[in-house]
C-alpha positions in Angstrom: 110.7 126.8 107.7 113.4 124.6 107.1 116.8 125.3 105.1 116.0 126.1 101.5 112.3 126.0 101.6 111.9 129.7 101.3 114.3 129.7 98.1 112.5 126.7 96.6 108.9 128.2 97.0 110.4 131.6 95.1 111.8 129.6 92.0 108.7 128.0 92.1 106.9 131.1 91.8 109.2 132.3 89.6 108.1 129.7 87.3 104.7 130.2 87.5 105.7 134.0 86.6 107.6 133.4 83.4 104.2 131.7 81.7 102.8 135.4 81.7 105.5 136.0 79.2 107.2 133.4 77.5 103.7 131.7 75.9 103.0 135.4 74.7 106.5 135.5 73.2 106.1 132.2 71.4 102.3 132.9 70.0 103.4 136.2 68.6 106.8 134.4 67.0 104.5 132.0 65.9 101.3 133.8 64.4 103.6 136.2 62.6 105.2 133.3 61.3 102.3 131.5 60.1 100.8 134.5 58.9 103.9 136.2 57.1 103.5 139.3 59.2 105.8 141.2 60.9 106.8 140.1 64.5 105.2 142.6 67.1 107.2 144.9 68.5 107.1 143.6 72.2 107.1 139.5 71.5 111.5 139.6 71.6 110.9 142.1 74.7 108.6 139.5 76.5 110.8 136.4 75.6 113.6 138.2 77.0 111.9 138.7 80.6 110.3 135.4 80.6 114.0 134.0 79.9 115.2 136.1 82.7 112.5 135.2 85.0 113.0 131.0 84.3 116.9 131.8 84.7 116.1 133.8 88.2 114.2 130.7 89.5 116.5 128.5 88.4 119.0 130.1 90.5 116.8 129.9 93.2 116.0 126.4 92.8 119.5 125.8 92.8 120.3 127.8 95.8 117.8 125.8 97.5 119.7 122.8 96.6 122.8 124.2 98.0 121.4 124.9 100.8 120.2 121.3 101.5 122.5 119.7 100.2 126.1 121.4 101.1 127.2 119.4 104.5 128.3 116.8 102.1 126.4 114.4 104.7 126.4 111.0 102.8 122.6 109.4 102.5 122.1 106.7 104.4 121.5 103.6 102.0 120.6 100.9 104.5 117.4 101.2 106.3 118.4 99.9 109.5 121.2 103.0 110.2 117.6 105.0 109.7 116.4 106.0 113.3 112.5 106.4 111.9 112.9 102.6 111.1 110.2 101.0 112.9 111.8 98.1 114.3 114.3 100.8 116.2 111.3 102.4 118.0 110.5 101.4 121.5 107.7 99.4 121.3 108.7 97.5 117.6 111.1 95.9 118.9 110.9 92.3 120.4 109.6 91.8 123.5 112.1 92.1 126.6 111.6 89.6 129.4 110.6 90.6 133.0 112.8 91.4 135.3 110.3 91.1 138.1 108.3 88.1 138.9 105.4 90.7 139.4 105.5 91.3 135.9 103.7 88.1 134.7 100.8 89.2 136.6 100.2 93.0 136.0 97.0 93.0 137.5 98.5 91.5 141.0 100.1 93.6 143.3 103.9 92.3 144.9 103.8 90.5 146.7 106.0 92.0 150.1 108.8 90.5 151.9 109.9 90.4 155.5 111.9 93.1 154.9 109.9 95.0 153.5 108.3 97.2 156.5 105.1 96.4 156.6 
């Protein structure tokens, strides 16, 4: 996996986590409000570990970052310094001229020369 991939996927997941507390926490502050009943005993415990939980994958997210991001490499704003431009593949480019006369004619074998042994 690349750098920081594994720390981003566990704040992620982390996230997901914290909605099997925090929406709990919040109905309960919010039906005993509405209602004028007493809070449940559990809804300031569940807020407390879904706050934990969001604050463990932010951490994670940001770890991730770091991890990325901490060469201090500057981004390359012009496309052309990007190697994946397409006009700086082979083959994009424009097209070189022959050096051999035998290229004009692919088809044709070249022609040989006195010298050439044959």
């Amino acid at each position: 996996m690349k750098l920081g991939t594994k720390q981003y996927l566990a704040g992620l997941v982390l996230l997901f986590v914290s909605t099997l507390f925090v929406p709990q926490a919040v109905s309960d502050f919010a039906r005993a409000a509405s209602t004028g009943t007493a809070v449940p005993s559990e809804a300031p415990l569940l807020l407390a570990i879904g706050l934990l939980i969001i604050l463990a994958a932010a951490s994670c997210i940001g770890w991730g970052y770091w991890l990325t991001h901490r060469t201090g490499a500057p981004r390359r704003a012009n496309p052309e310094d990007d190697p994946d431009e397409p006009m700086l593949r082979p083959g994009y480019g424009p097209p070189t001229p022959p050096q051999d006369p035998w290229h004009d004619h692919p088809l044709r074998k070249p022609e040989r020369g006195p010298d050439s042994g044959t």
